[in-house]
Each structure stands twice: as C-alpha cells, then as structure tokens.
C-alpha positions in Angstrom: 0.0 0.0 0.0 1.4 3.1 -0.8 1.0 6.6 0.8 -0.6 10.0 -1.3 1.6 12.9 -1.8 -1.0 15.3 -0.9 0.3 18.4 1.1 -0.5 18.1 5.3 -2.6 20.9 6.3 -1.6 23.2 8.6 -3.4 23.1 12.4 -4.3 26.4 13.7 -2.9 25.8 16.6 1.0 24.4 16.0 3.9 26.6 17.0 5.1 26.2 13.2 4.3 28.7 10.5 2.6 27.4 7.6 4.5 27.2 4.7 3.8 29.4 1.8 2.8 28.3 -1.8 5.4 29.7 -4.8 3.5 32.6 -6.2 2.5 31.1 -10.2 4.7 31.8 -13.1 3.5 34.3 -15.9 4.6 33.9 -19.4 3.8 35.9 -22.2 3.1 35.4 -26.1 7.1 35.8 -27.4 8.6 34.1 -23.9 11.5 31.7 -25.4 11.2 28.9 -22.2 13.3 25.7 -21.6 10.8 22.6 -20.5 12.3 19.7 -18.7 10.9 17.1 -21.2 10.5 19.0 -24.5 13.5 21.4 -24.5 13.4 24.6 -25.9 10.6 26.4 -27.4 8.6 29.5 -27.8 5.1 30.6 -26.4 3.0 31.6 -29.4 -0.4 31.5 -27.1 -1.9 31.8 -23.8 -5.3 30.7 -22.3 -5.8 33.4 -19.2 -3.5 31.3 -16.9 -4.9 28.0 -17.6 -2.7 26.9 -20.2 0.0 28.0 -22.7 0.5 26.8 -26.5 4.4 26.3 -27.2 6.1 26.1 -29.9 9.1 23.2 -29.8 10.3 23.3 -33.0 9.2 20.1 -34.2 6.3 20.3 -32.4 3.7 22.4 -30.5 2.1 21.5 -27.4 -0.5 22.5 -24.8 1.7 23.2 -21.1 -1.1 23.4 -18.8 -1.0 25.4 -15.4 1.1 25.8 -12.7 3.7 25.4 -15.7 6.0 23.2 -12.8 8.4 21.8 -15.3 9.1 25.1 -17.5 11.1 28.1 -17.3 11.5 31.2 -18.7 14.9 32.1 -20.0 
C-alpha cells in the first residue's frame, strides 16, 4: 500500500508557521522557455492562466498550469 503525496494541512494551533505556496509563473506570447521534457521552445499563445501553446520546433504543445516543469529564459 502506498502513501498519497497530498500536502498536510496546517493546524491552527501548531507553533510552526505554515508554509507558503510559490507565487505562479506568468509567461507571455514571445517568452522563449526551456521545459524539462520537451527542451526549448517559444510561447505563441496563452489561455488566461490556464494553459500556454508552445512552440518546440518540431512540435507544438499545450503546457497546462502551474507550468511546474518550464522556465522562462
């Protein structure tokens, strides 16, 4: 049996402070981005922070949100 990966909440009351999410990533029609699978490539769309259209040369793909393996350069 295996264990989720889903994130522990945080109690109200523990002495810890809770951790803070990354703030999302915002790229732009024009960003050139590196993706850890697909390599290097340009956005040529964006869908109001729910997805971005790619271009990777020899192909174009759909990155959907919180873009977790891409970067922009």
């Amino acid at each position: 049996m295996t264990k989720s990966a889903a994130p522990k909440r945080h109690l109200p009351t523990s002495p810890f402070k809770a951790s803070v999410a990354p703030p999302p990533k915002h790229f732009a029609v024009g960003d050139q981005v590196t993706h850890d699978v697909h390599g290097l490539g340009r956005v040529i769309a964006m869908e109001d922070g729910i997805a971005a259209l790619v271009d990777f040369g020899s192909t174009q793909t759909r990155i959907l949100s919180p873009y977790s393996k891409m970067t922009k350069l």
